[in-house]
C-alpha positions as CSV (number, residue, x, y, z in Angstrom):
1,X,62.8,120.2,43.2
2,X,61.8,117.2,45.1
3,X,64.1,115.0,42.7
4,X,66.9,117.1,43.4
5,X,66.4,117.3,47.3
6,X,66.4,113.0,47.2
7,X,69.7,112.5,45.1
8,X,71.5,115.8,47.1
9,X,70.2,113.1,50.5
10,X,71.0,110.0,48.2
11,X,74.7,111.2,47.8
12,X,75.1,112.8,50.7
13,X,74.5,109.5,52.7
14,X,76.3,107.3,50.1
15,X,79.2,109.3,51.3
16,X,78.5,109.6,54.9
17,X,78.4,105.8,54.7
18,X,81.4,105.7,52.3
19,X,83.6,107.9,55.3
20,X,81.7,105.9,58.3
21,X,83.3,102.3,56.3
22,X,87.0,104.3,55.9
23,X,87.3,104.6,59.8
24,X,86.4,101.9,60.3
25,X,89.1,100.1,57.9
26,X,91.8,102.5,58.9
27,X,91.0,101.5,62.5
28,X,91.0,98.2,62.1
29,X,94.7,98.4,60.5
30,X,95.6,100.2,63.1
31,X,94.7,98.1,65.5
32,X,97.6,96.6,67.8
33,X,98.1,92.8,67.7
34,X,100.1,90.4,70.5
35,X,102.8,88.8,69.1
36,X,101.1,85.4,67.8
37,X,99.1,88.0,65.8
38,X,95.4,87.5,67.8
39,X,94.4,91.6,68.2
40,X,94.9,93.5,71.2
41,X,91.8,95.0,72.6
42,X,91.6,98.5,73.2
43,X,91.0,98.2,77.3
44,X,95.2,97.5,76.9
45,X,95.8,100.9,75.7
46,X,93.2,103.0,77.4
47,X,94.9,105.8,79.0
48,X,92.1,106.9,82.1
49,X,92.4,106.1,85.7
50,X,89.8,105.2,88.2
51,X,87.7,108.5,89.1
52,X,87.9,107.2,92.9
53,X,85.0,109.9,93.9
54,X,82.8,107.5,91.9
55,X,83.4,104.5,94.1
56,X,80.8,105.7,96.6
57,X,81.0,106.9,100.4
58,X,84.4,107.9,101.7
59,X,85.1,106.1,105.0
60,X,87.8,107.6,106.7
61,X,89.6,105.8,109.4
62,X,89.9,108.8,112.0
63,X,85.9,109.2,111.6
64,X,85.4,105.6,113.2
65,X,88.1,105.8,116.1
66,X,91.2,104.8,114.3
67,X,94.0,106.7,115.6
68,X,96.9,107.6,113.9
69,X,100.2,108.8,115.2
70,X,100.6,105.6,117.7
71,X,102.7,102.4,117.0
72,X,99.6,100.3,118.4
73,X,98.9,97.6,115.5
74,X,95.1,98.7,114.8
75,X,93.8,95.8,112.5
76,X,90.4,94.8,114.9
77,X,90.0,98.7,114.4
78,X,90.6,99.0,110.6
79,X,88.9,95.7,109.8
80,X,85.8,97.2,111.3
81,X,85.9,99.9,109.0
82,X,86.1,97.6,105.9
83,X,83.3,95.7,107.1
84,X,80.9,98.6,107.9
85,X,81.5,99.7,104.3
86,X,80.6,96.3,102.8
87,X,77.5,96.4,104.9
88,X,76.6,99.8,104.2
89,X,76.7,99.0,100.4
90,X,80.2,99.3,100.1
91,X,82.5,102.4,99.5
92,X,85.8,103.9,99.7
93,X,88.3,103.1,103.3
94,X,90.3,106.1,103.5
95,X,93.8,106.2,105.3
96,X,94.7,110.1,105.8
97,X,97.2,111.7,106.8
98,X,99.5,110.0,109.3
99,X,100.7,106.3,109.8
100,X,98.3,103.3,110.8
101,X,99.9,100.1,111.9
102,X,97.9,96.5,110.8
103,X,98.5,92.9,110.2
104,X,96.0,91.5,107.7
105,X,93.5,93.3,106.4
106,X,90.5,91.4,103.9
107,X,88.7,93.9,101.8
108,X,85.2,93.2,101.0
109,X,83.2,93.4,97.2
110,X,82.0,96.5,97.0
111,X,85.2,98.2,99.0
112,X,88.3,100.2,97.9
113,X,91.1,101.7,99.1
114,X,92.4,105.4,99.1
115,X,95.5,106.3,100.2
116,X,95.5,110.0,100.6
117,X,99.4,111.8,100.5
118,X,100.9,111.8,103.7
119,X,98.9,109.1,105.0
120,X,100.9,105.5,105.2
121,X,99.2,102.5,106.1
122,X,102.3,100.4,107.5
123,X,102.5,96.0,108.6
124,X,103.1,95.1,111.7
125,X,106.7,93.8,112.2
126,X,105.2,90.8,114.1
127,X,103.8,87.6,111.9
128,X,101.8,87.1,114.5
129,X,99.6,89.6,113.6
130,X,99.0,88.1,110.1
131,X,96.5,85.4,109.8
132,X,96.7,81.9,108.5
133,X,94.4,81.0,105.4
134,X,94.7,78.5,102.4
135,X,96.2,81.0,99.8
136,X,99.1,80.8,96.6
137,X,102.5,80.7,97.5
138,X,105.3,80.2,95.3
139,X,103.7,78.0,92.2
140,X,101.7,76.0,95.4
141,X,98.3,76.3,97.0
142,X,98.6,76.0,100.7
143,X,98.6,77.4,104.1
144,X,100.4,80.1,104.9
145,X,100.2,84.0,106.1
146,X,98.5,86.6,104.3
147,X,99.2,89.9,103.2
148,X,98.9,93.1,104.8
149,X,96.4,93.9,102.4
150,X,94.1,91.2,101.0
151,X,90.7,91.2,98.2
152,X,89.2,87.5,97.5
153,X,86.7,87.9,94.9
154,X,86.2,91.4,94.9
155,X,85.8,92.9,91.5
156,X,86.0,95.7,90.7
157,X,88.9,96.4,93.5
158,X,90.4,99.5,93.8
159,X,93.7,101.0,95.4
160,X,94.8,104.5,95.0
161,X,96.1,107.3,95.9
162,X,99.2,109.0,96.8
163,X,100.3,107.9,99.8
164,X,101.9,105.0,101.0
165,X,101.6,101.0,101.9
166,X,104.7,100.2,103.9
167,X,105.5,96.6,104.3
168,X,108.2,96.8,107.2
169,X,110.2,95.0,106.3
170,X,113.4,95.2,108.2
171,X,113.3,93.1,110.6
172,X,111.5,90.4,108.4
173,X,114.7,90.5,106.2
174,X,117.4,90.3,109.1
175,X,115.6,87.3,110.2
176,X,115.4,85.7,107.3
177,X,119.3,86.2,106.6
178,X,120.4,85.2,109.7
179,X,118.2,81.5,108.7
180,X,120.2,81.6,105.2
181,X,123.4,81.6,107.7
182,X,122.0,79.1,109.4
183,X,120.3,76.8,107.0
184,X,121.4,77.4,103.1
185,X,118.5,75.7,102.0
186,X,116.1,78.2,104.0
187,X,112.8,78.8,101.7
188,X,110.4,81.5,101.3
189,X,108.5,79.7,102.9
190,X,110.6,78.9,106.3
191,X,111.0,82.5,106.7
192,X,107.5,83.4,107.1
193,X,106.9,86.5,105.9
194,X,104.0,88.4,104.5
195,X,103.2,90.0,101.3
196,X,102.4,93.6,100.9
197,X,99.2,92.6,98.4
198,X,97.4,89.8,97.4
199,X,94.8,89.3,95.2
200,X,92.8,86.8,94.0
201,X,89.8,85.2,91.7
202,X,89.2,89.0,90.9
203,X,88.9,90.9,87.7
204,X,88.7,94.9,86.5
205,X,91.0,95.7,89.4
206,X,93.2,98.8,89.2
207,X,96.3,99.6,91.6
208,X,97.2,103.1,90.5
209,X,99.5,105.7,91.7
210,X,100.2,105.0,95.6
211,X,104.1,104.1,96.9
212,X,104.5,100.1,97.9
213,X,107.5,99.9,99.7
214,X,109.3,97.9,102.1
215,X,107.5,94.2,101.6
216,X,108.9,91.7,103.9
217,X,108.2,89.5,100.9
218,X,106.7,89.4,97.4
219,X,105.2,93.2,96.9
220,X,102.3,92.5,95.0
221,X,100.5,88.9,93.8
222,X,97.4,88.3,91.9
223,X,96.2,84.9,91.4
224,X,93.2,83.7,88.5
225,X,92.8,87.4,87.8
226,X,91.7,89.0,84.7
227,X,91.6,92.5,83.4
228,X,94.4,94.0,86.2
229,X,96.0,97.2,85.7
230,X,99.2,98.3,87.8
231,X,99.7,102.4,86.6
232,X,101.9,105.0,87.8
233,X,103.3,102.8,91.2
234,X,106.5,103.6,92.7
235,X,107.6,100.0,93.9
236,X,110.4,99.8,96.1
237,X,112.8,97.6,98.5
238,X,116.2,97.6,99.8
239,X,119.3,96.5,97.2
240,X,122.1,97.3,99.5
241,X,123.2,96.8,103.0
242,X,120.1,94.7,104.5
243,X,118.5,93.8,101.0
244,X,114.9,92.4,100.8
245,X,114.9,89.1,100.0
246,X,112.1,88.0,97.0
247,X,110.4,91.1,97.5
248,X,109.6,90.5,93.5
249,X,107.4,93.7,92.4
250,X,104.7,92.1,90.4
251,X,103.2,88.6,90.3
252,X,101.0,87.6,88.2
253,X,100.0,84.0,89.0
254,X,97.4,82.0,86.7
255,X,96.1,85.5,85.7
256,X,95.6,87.0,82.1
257,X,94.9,90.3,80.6
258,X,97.1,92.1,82.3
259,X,98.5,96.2,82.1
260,X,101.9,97.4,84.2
261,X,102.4,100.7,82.9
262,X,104.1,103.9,83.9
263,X,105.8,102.2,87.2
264,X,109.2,102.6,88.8
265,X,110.5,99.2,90.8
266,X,113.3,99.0,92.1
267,X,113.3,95.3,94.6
268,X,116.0,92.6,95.5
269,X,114.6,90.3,93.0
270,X,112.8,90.1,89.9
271,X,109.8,93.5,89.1
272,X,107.8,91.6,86.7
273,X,107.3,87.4,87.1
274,X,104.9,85.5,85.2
275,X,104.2,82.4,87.8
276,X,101.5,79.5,87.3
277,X,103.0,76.4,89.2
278,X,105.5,73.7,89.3
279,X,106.6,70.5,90.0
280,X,106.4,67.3,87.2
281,X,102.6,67.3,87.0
282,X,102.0,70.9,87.3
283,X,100.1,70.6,83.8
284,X,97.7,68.6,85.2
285,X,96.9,70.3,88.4
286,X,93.4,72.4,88.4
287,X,94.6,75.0,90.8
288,X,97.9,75.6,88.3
289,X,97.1,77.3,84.9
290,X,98.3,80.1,82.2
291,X,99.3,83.2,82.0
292,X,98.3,85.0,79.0
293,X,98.0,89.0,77.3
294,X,100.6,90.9,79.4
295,X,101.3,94.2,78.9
296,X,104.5,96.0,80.4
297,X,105.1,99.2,79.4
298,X,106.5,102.8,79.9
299,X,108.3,101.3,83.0
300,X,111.6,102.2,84.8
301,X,113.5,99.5,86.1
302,X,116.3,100.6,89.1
303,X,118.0,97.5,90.6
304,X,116.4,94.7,89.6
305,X,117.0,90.5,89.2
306,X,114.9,90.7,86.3
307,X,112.8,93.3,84.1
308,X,110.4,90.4,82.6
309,X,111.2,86.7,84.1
310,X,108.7,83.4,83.2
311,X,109.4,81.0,86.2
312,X,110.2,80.4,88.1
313,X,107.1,78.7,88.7
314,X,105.4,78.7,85.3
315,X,103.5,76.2,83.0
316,X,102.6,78.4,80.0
317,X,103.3,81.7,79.1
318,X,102.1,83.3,75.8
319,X,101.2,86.7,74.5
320,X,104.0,88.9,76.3
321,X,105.1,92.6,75.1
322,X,107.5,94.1,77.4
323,X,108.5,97.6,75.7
324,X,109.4,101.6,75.7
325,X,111.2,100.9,78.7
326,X,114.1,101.7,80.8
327,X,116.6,99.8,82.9
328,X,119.2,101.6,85.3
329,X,121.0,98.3,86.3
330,X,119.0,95.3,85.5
331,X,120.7,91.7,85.8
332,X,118.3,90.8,83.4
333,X,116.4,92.1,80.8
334,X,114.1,89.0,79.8
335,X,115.0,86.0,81.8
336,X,113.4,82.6,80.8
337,X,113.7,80.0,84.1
338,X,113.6,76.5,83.1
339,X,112.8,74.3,85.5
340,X,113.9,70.1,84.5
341,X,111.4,69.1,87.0
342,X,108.4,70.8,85.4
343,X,106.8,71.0,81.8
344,X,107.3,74.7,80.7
345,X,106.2,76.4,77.6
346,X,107.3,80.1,77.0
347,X,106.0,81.3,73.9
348,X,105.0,84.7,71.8
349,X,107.1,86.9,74.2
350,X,108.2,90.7,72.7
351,X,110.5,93.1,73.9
352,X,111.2,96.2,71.9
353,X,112.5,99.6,72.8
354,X,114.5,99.1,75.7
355,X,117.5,101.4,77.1
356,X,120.3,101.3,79.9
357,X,122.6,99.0,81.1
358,X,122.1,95.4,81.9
359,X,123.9,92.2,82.9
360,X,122.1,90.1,80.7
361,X,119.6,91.6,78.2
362,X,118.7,87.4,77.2
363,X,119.1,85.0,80.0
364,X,117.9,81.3,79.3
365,X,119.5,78.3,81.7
366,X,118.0,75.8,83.8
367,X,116.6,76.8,87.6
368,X,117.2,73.9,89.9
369,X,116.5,75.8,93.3
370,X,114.5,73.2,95.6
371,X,114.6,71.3,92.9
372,X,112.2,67.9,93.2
373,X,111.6,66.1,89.9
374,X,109.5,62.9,90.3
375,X,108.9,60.3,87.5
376,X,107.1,60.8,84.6
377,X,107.5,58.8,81.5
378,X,105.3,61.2,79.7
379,X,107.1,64.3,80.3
380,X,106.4,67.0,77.8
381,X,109.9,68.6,76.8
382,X,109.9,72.4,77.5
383,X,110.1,74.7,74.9
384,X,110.5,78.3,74.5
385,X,109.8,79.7,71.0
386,X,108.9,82.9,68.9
387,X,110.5,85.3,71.1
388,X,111.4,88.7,69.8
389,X,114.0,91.3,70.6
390,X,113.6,94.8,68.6
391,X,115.1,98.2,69.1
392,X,117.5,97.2,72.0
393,X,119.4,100.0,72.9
394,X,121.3,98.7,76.0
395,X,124.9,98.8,77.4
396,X,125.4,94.9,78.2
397,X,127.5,92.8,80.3
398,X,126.4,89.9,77.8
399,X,123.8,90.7,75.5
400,X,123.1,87.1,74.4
401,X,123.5,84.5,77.4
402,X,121.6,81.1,76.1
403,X,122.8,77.8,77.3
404,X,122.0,74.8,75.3
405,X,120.0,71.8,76.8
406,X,118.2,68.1,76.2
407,X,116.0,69.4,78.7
408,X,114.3,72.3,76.2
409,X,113.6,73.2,72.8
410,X,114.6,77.0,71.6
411,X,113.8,78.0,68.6
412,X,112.0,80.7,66.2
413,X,113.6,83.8,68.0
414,X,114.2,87.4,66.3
415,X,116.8,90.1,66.8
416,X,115.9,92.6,64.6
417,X,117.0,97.0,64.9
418,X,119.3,96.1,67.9
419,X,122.6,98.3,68.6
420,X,124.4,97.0,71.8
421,X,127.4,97.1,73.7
422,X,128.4,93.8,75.0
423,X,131.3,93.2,77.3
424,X,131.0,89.3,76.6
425,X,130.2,89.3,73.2
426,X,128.6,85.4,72.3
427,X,126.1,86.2,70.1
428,X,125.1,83.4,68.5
429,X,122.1,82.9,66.5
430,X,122.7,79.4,65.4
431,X,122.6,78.4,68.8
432,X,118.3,78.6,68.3
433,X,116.6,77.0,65.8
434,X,115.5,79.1,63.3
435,X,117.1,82.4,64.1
436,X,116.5,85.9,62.3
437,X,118.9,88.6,62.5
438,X,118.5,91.5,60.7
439,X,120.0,94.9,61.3
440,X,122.1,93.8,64.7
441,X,125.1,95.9,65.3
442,X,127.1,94.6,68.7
443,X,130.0,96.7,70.1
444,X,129.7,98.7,66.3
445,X,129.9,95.4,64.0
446,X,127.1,94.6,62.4
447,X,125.7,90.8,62.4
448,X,125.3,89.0,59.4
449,X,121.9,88.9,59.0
450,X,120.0,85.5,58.9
């Protein structure tokens, strides 16, 4: 009986063990990849939020004398609150209901932010009230005004919520149209205006559900960041009558590992921007750097410059899936910026499964805004390659706009399950190296395949 009872346990493990090493293949094969075929790890698919009642103390703003309801710009008041948290051992700052004016505001490690519906947290409409530190603006490190809301080195950093961060920006943008009349050449930078987030040498931080509206400039920036989710966000600025200039939804600056999913943006510029620096030696500087595993998805583009764009301050972009998306009235679906003045590498980029109505679903031309090339005899030539386009669904004003040049190397790209109206139909696949076309049917024709 005892024989019996050991082979019943003997089999019965050999097949326990048999099952256990069948997950774990299956999984395996299932497991996603980025495009230049390194796997994807599972924290880029993970579907949970940030339980914020696990974040610690709640610290709500009326509690500690901050009033709502008034136009008074509270930031001495507000700042206090942040900093009692940190000291305390950190927690949650809670903005209820109502409407809190602040300039700058610098969260702390340990501290988060909660949103609650029906409370806004709103900028002050005067720079003034936005301090001056050495932060990231526009591919550069320099001086220049924060944002309304601001985390150095916090990980960890939570926002959430559903209420709302209001930039306003109105008078930010009227100013900084009437300098354009003035001056053409008017920069970001001349304008002086703040961003509605910015965050920086920071990693597992999650901006989930709250409305970000208004921005007098970029919406949100991270900078050498790593493991960054953006879920669920409703990111907005004005596209008609006083437009927000570069109110650009998401930057992600020298940062990888990164998660957009699930967001609406509608802004007077680009939603998603891979930046990293520029000018000639931008490859050599330490404060410039990569950005790498980005993942966009589930998103719905309104009015928008572009859905994806790399530039235009980037050095090297790899490992990019942009897909199940849709676009109400995109100028651009990917848009690859190449700068002559700086060494740019685009490579492993993947959109698939995109719908709606574009201007450009592929845009690649040179960028020569405040353009400053110096010399370099060892230039590296710029190069975009292994960039695929897959179940493009799309009504296009040009679904294939690619300009040749001596200053950049295309080549390895796919079009592949694609059916497209196209208004200015170019395609052209023998205008990049190495081309494959396979199953591409423009205005009802179907492409030779290649």
């Amino acid at each position: 009986m005892a024989v019996v009872v050991a082979l019943t346990m003997t089999v019965g493990s050999t097949t326990a063990l048999a099952a256990k090493k069948k997950a774990k293949k299956a999984k395996v094969e299932q497991q996603e990849t980025w495009p230049n075929g390194e796997p994807m790890d599972t924290w880029f698919t993970a579907e949970g939020k940030v339980d914020v009642e696990t974040l610690g103390k709640r610290y709500v703003l009326t509690d500690f004398g901050v009033r709502q309801g008034t136009e008074e710009v509270q930031t001495k008041q507000i700042q206090a609150v942040i900093d009692r948290a940190a000291r305390e051992g950190g927690g949650v700052v809670v903005v209820p209901k109502g409407t809190f004016f602040s300039g700058s505001l610098f969260f702390k490690p340990g501290t988060h932010l909660l949103v609650e519906e029906g409370g806004v947290l709103k900028g002050s409409e005067r720079i003034r009230d936005f301090e001056i530190r050495e932060t990231r603006i526009e591919g550069q490190t320099c001086k220049y005004f924060t944002a309304l809301v601001n985390a150095d080195g916090v990980d960890g950093f939570t926002i959430a919520g559903k209420g709302t961060i209001d930039g306003n920006g109105t008078n930010y943008w009227e100013e900084f149209w009437i300098r354009r009349q003035w001056n053409r050449q008017c920069t970001n930078k001349d304008a002086q205006r703040p961003r509605l987030t910015y965050i920086s040498n920071s990693k597992n931080v999650t901006i989930q559900d709250v409305r970000l509206i208004n921005s007098p400039f970029w919406t949100n920036h991270i900078y050498r960041c790593d493991h960054v989710r953006y879920l669920d966000l409703y990111i907005y600025s004005s596209t008609v009558d006083i437009k927000g200039p570069s109110t650009d939804a998401i930057d992600i600056d020298v940062c990888h590992d990164v998660v957009v999913r699930g967001c609406y943006m509608n802004v007077n510029d680009d939603a998603v921007v891979l930046k990293g620096g520029k000018g000639t030696f931008a490859d050599q500087a330490p404060e410039n750097g990569p950005c790498y595993n980005i993942l966009v998805e589930n998103c719905h583009y309104g009015t928008v410059h572009g859905c994806m764009t790399l530039g235009s301050e980037s050095v090297h972009d790899w490992n990019v899936i942009m897909r199940n998306c849709k676009a109400d009235n995109t100028n651009n679906v990917l848009w690859l910026k190449m700068r002559p003045d700086t060494p740019q590498h685009y490579e492993y980029v993947r959109v698939e499964n995109f719908t709606g109505k574009c201007r450009n679903c592929l845009l690649i031309k040179g960028w020569t805004q405040f353009y400053e090339k110096q010399e370099r005899p060892d230039m590296p030539m710029s190069q975009c390659h292994d960039i695929t386009f897959k179940g493009i669904r799309m009504n296009c004003g040009n679904f294939f706009n690619v300009a040749q040049s001596d200053k950049f190397i295309l080549k390895n790209f796919t079009f592949e399950d694609c059916d497209v109206q196209d208004a200015t139909p170019q395609f052209d696949g023998k205008l990049i190296e190495s081309t494959v076309v396979k199953n591409v049917k423009i205005n009802g024709q179907m492409m030779a395949n290649q």
